[in-house]
C-alpha positions as protocol buffer text, in pm:
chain_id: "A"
residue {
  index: 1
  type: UNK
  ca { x: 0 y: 0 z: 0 }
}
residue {
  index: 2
  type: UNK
  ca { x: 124 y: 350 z: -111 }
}
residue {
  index: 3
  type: UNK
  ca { x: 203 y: 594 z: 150 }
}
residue {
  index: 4
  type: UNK
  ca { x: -106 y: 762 z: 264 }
}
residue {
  index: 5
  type: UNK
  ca { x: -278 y: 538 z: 140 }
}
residue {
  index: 6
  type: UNK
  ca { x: -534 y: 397 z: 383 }
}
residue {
  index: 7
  type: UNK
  ca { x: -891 y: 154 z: 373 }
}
residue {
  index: 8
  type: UNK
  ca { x: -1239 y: 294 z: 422 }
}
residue {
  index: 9
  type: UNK
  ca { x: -1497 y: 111 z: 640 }
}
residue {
  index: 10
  type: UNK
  ca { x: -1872 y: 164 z: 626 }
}
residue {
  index: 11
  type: UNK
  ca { x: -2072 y: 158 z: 880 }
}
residue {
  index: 12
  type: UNK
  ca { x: -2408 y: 162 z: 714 }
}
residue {
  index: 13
  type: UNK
  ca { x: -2696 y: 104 z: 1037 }
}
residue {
  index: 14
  type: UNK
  ca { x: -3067 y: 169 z: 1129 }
}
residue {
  index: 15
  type: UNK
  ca { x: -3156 y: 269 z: 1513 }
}
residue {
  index: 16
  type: UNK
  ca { x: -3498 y: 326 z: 1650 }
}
residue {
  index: 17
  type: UNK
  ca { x: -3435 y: 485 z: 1959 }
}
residue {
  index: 18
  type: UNK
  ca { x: -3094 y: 548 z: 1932 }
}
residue {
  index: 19
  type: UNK
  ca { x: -2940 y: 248 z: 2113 }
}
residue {
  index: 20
  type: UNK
  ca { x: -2801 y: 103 z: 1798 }
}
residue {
  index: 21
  type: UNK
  ca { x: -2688 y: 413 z: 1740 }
}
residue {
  index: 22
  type: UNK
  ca { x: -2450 y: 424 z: 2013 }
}
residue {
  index: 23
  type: UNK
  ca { x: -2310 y: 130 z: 1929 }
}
residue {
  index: 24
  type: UNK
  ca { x: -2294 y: 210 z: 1558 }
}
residue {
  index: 25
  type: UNK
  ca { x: -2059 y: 528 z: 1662 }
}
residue {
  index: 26
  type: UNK
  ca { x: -1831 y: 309 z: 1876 }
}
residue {
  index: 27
  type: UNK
  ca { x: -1756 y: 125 z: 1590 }
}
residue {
  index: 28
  type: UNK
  ca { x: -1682 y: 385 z: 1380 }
}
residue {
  index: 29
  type: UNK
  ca { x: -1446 y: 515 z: 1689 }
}
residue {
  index: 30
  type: UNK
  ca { x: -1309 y: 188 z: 1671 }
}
residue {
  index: 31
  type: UNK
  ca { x: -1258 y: 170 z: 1269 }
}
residue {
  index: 32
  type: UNK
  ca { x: -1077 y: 521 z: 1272 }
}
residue {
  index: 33
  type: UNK
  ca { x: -857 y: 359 z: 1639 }
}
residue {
  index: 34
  type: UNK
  ca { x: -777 y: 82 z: 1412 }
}
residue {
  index: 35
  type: UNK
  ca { x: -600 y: 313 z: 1119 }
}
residue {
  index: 36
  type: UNK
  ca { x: -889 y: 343 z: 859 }
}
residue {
  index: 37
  type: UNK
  ca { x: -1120 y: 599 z: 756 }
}
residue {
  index: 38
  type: UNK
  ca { x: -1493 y: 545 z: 906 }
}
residue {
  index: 39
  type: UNK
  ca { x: -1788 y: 670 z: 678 }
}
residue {
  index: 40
  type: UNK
  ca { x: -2149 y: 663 z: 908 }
}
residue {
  index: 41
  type: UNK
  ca { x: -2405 y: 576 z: 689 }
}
residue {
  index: 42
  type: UNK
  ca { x: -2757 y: 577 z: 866 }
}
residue {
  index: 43
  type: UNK
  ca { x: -3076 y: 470 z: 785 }
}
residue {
  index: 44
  type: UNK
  ca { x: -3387 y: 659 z: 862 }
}
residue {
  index: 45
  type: UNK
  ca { x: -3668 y: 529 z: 661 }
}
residue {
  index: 46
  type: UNK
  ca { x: -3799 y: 266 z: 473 }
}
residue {
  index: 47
  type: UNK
  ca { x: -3941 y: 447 z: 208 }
}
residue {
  index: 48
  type: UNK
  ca { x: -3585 y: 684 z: 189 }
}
residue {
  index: 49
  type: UNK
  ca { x: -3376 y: 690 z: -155 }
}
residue {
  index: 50
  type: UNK
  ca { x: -3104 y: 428 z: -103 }
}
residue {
  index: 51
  type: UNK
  ca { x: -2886 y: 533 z: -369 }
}
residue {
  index: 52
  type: UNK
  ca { x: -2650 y: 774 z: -138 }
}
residue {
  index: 53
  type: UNK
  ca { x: -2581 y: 515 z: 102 }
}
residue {
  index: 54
  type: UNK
  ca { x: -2560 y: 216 z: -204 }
}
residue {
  index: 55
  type: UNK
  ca { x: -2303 y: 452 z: -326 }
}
residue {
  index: 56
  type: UNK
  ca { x: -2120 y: 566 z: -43 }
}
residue {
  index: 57
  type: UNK
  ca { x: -2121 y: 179 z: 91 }
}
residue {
  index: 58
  type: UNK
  ca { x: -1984 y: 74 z: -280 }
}
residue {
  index: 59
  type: UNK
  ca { x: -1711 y: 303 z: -242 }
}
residue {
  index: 60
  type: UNK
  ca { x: -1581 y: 143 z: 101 }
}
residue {
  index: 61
  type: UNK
  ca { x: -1343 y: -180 z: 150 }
}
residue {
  index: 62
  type: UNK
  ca { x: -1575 y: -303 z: 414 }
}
residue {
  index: 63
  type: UNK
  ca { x: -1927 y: -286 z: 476 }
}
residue {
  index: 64
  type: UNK
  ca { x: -2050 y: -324 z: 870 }
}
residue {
  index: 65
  type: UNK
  ca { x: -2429 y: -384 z: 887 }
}
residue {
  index: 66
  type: UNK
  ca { x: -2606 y: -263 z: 1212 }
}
residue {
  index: 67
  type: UNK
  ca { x: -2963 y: -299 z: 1293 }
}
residue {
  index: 68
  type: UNK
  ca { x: -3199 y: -334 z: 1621 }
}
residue {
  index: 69
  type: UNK
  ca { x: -3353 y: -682 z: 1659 }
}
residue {
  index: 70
  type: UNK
  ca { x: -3712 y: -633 z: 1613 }
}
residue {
  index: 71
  type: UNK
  ca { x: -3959 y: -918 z: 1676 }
}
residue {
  index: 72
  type: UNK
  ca { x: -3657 y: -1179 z: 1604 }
}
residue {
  index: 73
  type: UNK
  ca { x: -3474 y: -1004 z: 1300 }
}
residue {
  index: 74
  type: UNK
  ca { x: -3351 y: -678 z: 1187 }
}
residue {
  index: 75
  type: UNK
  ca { x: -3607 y: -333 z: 1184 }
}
residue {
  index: 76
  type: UNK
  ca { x: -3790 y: -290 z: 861 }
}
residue {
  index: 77
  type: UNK
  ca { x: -3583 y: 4 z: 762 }
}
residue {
  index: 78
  type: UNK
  ca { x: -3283 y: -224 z: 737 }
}
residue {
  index: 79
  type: UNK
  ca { x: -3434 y: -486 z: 537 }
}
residue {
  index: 80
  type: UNK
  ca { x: -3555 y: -217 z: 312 }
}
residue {
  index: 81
  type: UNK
  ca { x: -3212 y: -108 z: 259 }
}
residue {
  index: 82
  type: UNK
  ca { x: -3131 y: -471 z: 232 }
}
residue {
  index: 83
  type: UNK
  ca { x: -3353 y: -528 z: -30 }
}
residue {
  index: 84
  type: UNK
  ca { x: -3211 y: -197 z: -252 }
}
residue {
  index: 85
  type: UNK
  ca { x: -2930 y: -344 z: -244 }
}
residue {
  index: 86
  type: UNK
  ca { x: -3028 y: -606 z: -531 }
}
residue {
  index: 87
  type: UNK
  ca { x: -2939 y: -344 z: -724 }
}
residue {
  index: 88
  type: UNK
  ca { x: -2559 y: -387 z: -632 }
}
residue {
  index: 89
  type: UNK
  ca { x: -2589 y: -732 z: -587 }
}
residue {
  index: 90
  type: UNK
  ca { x: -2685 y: -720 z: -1039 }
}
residue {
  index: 91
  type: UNK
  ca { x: -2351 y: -600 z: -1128 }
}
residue {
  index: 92
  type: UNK
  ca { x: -2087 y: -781 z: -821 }
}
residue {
  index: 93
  type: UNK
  ca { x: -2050 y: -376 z: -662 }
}
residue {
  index: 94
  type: UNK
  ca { x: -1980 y: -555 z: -339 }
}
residue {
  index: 95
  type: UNK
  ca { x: -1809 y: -896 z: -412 }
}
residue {
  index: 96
  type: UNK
  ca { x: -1542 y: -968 z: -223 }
}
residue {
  index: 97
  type: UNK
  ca { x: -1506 y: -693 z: 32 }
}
residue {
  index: 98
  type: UNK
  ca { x: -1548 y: -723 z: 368 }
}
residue {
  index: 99
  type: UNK
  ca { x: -1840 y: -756 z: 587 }
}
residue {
  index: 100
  type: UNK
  ca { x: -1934 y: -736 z: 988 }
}
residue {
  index: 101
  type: UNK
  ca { x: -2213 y: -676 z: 1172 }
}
residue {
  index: 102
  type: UNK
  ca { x: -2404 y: -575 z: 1501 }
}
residue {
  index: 103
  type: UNK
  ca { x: -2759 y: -573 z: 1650 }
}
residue {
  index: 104
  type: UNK
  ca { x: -2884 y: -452 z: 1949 }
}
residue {
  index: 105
  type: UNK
  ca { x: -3197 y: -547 z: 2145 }
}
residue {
  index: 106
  type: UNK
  ca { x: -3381 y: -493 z: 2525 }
}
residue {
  index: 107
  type: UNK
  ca { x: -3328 y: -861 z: 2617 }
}
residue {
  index: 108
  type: UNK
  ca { x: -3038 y: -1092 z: 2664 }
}
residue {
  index: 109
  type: UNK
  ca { x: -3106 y: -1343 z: 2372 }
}
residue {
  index: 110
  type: UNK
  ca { x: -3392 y: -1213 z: 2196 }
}
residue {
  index: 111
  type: UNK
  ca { x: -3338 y: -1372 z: 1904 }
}
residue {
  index: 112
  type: UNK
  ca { x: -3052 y: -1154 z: 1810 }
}
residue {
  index: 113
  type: UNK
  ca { x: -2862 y: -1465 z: 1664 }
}
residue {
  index: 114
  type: UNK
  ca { x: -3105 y: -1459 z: 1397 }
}
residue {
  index: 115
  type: UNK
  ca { x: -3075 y: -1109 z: 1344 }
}
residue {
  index: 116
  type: UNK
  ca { x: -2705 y: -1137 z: 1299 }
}
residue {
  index: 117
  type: UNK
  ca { x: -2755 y: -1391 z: 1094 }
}
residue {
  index: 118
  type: UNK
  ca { x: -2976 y: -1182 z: 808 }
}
residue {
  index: 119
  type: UNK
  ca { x: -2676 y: -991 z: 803 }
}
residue {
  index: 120
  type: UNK
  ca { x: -2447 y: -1279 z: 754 }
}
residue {
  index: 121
  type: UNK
  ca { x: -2698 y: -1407 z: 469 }
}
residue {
  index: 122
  type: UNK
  ca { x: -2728 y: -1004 z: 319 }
}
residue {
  index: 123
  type: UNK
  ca { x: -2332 y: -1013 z: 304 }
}
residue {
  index: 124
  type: UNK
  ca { x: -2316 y: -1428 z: 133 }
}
residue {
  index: 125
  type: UNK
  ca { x: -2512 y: -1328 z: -117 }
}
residue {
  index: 126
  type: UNK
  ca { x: -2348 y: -1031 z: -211 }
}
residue {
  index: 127
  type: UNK
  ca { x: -2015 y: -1266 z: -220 }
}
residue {
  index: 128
  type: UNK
  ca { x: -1853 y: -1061 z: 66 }
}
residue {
  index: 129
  type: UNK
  ca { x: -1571 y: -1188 z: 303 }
}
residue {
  index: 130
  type: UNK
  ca { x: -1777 y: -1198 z: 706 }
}
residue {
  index: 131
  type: UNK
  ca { x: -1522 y: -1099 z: 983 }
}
residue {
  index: 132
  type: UNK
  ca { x: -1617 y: -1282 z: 1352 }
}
residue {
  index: 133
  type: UNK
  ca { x: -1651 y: -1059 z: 1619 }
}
residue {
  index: 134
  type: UNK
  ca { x: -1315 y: -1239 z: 1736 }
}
residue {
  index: 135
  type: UNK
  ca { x: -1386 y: -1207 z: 2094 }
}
residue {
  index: 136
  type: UNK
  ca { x: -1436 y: -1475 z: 2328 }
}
residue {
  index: 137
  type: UNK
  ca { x: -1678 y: -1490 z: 2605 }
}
residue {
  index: 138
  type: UNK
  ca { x: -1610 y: -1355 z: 2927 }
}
residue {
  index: 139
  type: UNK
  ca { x: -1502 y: -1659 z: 3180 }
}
residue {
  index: 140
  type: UNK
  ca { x: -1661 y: -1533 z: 3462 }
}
residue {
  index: 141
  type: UNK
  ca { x: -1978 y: -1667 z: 3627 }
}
residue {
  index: 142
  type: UNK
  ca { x: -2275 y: -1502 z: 3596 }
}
residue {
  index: 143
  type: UNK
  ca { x: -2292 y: -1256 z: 3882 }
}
residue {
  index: 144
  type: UNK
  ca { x: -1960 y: -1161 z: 3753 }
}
residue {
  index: 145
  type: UNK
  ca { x: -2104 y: -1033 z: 3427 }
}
residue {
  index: 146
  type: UNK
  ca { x: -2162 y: -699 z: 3472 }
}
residue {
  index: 147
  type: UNK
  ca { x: -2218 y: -402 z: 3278 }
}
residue {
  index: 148
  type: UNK
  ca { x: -1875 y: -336 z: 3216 }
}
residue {
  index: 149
  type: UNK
  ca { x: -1793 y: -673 z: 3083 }
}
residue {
  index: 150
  type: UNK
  ca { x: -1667 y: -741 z: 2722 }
}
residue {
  index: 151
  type: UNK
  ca { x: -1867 y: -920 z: 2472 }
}
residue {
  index: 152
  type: UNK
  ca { x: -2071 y: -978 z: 2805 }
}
residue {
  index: 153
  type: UNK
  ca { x: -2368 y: -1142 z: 2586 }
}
residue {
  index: 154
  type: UNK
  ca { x: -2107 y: -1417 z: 2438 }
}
residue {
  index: 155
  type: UNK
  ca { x: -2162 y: -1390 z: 2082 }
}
residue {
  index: 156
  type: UNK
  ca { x: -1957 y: -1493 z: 1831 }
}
residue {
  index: 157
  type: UNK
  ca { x: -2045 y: -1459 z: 1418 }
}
residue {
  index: 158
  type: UNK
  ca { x: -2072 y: -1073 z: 1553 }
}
residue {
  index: 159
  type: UNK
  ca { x: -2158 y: -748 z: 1795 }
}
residue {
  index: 160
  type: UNK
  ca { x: -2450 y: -862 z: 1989 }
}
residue {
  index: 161
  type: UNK
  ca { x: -2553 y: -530 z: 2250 }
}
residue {
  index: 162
  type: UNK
  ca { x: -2815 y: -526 z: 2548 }
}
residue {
  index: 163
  type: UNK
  ca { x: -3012 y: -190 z: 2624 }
}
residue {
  index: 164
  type: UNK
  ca { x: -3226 y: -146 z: 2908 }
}
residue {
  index: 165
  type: UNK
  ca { x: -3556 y: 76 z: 2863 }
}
residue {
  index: 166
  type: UNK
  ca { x: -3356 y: 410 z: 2936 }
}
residue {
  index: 167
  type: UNK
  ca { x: -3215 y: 690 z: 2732 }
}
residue {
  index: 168
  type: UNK
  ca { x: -2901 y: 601 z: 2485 }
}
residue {
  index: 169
  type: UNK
  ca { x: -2709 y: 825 z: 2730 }
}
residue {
  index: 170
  type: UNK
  ca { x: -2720 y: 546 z: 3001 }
}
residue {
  index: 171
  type: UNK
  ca { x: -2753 y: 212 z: 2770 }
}
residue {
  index: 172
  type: UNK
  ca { x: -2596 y: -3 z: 2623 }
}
residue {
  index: 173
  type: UNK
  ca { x: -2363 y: -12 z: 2902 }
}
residue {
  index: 174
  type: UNK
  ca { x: -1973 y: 75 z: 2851 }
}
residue {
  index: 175
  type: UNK
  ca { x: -1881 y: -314 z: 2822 }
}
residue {
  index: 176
  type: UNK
  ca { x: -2095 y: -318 z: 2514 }
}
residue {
  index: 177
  type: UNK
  ca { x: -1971 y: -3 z: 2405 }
}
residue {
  index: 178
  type: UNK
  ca { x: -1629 y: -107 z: 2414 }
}
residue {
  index: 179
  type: UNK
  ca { x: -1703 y: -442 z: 2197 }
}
residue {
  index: 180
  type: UNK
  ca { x: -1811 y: -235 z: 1953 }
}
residue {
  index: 181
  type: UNK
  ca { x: -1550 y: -30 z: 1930 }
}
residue {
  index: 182
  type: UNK
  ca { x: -1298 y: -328 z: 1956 }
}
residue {
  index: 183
  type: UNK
  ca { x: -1495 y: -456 z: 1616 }
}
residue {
  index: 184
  type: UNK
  ca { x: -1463 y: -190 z: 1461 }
}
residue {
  index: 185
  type: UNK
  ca { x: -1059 y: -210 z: 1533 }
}
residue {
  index: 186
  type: UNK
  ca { x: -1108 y: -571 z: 1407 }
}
residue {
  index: 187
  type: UNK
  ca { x: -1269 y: -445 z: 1061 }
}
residue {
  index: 188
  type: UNK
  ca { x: -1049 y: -202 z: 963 }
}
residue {
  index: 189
  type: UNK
  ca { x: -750 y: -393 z: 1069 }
}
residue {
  index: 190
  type: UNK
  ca { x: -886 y: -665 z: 861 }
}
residue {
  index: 191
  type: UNK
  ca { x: -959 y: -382 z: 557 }
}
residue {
  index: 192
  type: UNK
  ca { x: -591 y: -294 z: 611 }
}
residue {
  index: 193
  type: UNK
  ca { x: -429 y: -603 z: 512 }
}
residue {
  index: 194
  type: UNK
  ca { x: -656 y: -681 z: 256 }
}
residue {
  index: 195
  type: UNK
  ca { x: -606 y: -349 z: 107 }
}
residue {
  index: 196
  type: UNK
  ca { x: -258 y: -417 z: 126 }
}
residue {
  index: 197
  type: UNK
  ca { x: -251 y: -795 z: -81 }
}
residue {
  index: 198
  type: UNK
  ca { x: -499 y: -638 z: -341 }
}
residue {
  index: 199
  type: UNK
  ca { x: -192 y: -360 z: -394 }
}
residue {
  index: 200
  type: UNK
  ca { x: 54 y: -651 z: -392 }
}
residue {
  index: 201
  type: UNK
  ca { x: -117 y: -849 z: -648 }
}
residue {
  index: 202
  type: UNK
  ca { x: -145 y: -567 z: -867 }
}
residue {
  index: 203
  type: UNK
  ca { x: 213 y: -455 z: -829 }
}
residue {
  index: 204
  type: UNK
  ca { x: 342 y: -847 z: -887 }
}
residue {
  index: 205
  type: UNK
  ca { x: 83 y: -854 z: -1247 }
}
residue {
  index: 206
  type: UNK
  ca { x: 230 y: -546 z: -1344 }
}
């Protein structure tokens, strides 16, 4: 990779009551922490023009998808934006870069594997590269777990947050908030190197 030269992440999300959002800013603190350039790309409708953020997304290294877990999957507004995306998906716009994502619900579990799973299908079908969260459980029993505990929910395939009923200014709590911005490290560090073999390749052909 040329000097100056760097990767660009985006971090393309939807938040309801801006929970998600919290986390979706921590990751972007995270991507920038981890030497890349972080492009916030939020969702606020449904029935909103996609093509800014199809663009904007296109024109990143990595995608990370965030979205609250609604009734067992991600909010409407993401699988909107989900579904515009078949217009990328037509011409390979996002084949082979690299993919992450987070959700965020009230509960525990609630079904937030199966959110982050959408995401994991939304990025296979695009022929994108998923990154793990990377992070393993805390091993600490459960009274241990507190609010300041990393990856404190124990997911794996990605960011999984917890948010009480209270303003974003209180919750997710700072463990979660620090997993996020630790995946966002993870991404761009991951956007790095790849950046860095594409150059290589290219250099070695020429």
């Amino acid at each position: 990779m040329s000097k100056g030269q760097t990767a660009k992440v985006a971090v393309v999300y939807h938040s309801g009551y801006g929970h998600t959002e919290v986390l979706a800013k921590k990751v972007a603190e995270g991507v920038v922490d981890g030497g890349a350039e972080a492009v916030l790309l939020k969702i606020e409708s449904p029935v909103q023009d996609f093509e800014p953020l199809l663009a904007a997304a296109s024109d990143a290294d990595a995608i990370i998808f965030g979205a609250p877990t609604y009734m067992g999957d991600v909010s409407a507004p993401f699988k909107a934006f989900a579904d515009a995306s078949a217009k990328v998906f037509f011409t390979g716009g996002w084949k082979d870069k690299l993919a992450a994502g987070f959700t965020n619900s009230h509960s525990f579990a609630g079904d937030k594997s199966h959110a982050l799973e959408s995401l994991t299908i939304l990025a296979a079908q695009h022929g994108m590269n998923w990154i793990n969260l990377g992070l393993a459980p805390p091993n600490v029993t459960a009274a241990e777990r507190g609010p300041d505990t990393i990856n404190r929910v124990g997911s794996f395939i990605g960011l999984a947050g917890q948010s009480d009923n209270v303003g974003a200014d209180i919750s997710p709590p700072a463990g979660d908030r620090e997993t996020a911005r630790l995946q966002g490290v993870r991404v761009a560090e991951a956007a790095l190197r790849w950046k860095r073999g594409q150059a290589a390749e290219l250099a070695e052909a020429a």
